[in-house]
N, C-alpha and C positions, 0 to 999 in steps of 0.2 A: 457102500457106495452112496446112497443120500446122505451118509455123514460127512463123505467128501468132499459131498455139493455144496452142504448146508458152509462145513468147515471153507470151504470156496468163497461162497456169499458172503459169510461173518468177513472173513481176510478181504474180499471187495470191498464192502462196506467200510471196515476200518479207514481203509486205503482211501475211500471217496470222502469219507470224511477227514480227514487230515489233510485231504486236499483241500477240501472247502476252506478248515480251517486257514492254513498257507493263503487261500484266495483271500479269506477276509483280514486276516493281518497285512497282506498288500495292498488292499482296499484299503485300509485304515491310515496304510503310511503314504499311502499315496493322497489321500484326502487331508490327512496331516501336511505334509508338504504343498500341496494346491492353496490349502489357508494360510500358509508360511509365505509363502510366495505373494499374494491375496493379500495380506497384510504387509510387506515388503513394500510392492508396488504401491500402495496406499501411502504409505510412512514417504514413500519418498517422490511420487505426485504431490502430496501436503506440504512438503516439503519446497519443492520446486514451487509450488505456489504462492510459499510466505516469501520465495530468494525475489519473486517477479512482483510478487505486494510491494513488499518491501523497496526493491528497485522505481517502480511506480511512483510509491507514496515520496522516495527521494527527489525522485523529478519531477510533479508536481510543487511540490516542496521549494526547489532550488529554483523552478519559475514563478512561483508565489513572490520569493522574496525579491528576484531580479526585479518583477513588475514593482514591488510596493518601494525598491529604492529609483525605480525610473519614477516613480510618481512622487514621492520625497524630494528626488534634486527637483523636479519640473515646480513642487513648489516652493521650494527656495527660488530658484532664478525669479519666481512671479512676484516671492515677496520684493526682493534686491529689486525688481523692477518696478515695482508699487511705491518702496520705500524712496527712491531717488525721484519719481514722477510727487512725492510727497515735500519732499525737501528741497525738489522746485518749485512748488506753488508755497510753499511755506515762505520762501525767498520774498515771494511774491505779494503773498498777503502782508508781510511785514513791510514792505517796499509801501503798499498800498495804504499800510495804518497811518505810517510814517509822516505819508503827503498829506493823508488826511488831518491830521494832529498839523502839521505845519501851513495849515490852510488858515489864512485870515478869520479871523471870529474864533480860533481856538480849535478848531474843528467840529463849531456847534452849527447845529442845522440852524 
């Protein structure tokens, strides 16, 4: 009879340990799987963040350049409008040599 017990206990024992076991091999895949996941979500947060950089860096980008050709034509028109206020007083100053040269004395003081 305590052989039976004993033989009882050993076959318990076995039994609680192969459960354990089983527990920690689902432990392990389930921790496996949580860091699969864990890195999953990761890869693809990183991910979504280079797509919305990226979109970012495009639209800053593309209003960079808007700005610097609004500020290119504004200086063209300024020069066309420099150049023509130049090319009337050039009229001008020639006009002014002109009389001056065709003034009595030669145009000497």
């Amino acid at each position: 009879m305590p052989e039976d017990i004993l033989a009882e206990l050993r076959a318990k024992e076995v039994e609680l340990e192969a459960r354990i076991n089983e527990a920690r091999r689902e432990a392990s895949s389930i921790r496996e799987a949580a860091l699969k996941s864990a890195r999953d979500i990761k890869a693809a947060g990183a991910s979504e963040l280079e797509g919305e950089l990226k979109a970012f860096i495009d639209e800053r980008t593309r209003e960079m350049n808007d700005e610097a050709a609004s500020i290119e034509e504004k200086g063209r028109q300024e020069a066309l409008r420099l150049k023509e206020i130049g090319e009337r007083n050039f009229e001008r100053a020639v006009e002014e040599v002109v009389k001056f040269i065709k003034q009595p004395r030669g145009g000497q003081l």
